[in-house]
C-alpha positions as CSV (number, residue, x, y, z in Angstrom):
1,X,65.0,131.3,33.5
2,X,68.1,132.0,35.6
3,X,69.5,135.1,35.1
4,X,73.5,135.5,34.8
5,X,74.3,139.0,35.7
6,X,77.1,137.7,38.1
7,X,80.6,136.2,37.4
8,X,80.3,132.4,37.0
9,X,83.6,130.1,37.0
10,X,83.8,127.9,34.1
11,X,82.3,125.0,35.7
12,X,79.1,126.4,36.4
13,X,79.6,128.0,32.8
14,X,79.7,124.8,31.2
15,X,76.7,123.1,33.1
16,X,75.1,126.0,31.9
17,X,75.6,124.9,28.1
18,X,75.9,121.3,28.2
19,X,72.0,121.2,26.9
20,X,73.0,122.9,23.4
21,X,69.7,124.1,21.4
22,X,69.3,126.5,18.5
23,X,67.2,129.6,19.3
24,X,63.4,129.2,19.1
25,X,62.5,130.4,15.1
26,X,66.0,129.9,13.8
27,X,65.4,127.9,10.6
28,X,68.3,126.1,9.7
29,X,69.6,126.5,6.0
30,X,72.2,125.4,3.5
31,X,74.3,126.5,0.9
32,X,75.5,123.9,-1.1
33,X,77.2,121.1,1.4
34,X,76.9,124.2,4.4
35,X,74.9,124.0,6.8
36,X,74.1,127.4,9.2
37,X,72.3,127.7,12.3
38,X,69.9,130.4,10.4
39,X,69.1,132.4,7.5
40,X,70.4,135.5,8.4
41,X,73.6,133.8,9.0
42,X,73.5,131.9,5.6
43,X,73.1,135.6,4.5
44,X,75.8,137.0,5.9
45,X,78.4,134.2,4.6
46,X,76.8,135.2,1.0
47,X,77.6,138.6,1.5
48,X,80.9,138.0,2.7
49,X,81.7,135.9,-0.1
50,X,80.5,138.4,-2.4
51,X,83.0,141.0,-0.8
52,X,85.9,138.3,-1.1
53,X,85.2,138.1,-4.8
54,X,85.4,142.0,-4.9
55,X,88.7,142.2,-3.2
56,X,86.6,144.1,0.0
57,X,87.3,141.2,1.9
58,X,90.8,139.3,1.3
59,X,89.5,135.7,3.2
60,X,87.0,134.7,6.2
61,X,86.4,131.7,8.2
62,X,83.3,130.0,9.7
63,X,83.1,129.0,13.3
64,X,86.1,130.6,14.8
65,X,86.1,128.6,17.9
66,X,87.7,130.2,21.6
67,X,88.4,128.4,24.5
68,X,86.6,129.3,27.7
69,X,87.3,128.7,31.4
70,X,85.8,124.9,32.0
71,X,86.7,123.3,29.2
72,X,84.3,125.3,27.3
73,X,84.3,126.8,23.5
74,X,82.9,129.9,21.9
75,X,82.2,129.8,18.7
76,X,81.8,133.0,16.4
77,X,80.0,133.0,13.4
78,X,82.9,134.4,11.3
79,X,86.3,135.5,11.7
80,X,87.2,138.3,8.5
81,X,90.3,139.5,7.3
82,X,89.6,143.3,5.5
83,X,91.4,144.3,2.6
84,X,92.8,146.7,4.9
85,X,94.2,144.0,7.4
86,X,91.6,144.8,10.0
87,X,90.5,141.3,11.4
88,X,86.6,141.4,12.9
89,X,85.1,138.6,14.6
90,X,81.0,138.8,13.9
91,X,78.2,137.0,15.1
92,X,75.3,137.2,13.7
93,X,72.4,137.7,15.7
94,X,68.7,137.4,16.2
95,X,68.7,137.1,20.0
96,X,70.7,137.9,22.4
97,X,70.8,135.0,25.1
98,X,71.7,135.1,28.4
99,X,74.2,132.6,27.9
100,X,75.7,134.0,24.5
101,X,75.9,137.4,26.3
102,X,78.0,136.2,29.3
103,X,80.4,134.2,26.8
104,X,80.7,137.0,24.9
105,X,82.0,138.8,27.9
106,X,84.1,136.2,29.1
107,X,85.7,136.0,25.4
108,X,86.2,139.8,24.9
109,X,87.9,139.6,28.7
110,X,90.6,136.8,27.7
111,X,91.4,137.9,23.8
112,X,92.4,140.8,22.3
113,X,88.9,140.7,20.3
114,X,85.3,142.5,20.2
115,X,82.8,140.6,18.9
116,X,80.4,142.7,16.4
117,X,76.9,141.8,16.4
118,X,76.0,141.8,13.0
């Protein structure tokens, strides 16, 4: 496996994604008409919606997408508005891959953002 502790420009960045698969283990799962990449994540949107029906959470969104250098996207796993107007961009995660990690830097480098691993 290549290893990506360098900078990379956005070409070599999207070369590097173009083959898109799921993390080995991740079992896909729905609720209702939604599908999620895994059950943890299916978890989390429960728990999120829980909080929303509480009043901790005032709304969320599913696969906040960010443009990257190289006509390339990241996509969180949820974008959350608090009852306290803190927004929080989360992705939840089982492994961390090279890949996700260097898109996660690139991301927190062009937006005003931090992605929590959740």
């Amino acid at each position: 496996m290549k290893r990506l502790d360098r900078e990379i420009d956005g070409a070599e960045l999207a070369q590097l994604t173009k083959k898109s698969g799921r993390v080995k283990g991740a079992q896909r799962t729905a609720r209702g008409d939604l599908q999620f990449d895994s059950r943890k994540e299916a978890e989390r949107f429960d728990a999120l919606t829980l909080m929303q029906k509480t009043g901790v959470v005032l709304w969320f969104i599913r696969q906040p997408a960010f443009d990257l250098p190289g006509g390339t996207k990241y996509r969180a796993d949820f974008l959350i508005v608090w009852k306290d107007g803190t927004v929080t961009v989360e992705d939840v995660k089982g492994h961390r891959t090279d890949v996700y990690k260097l898109k996660k830097k690139q991301v927190e480098s062009l937006y005003p953002i931090e992605i929590q691993e959740v």
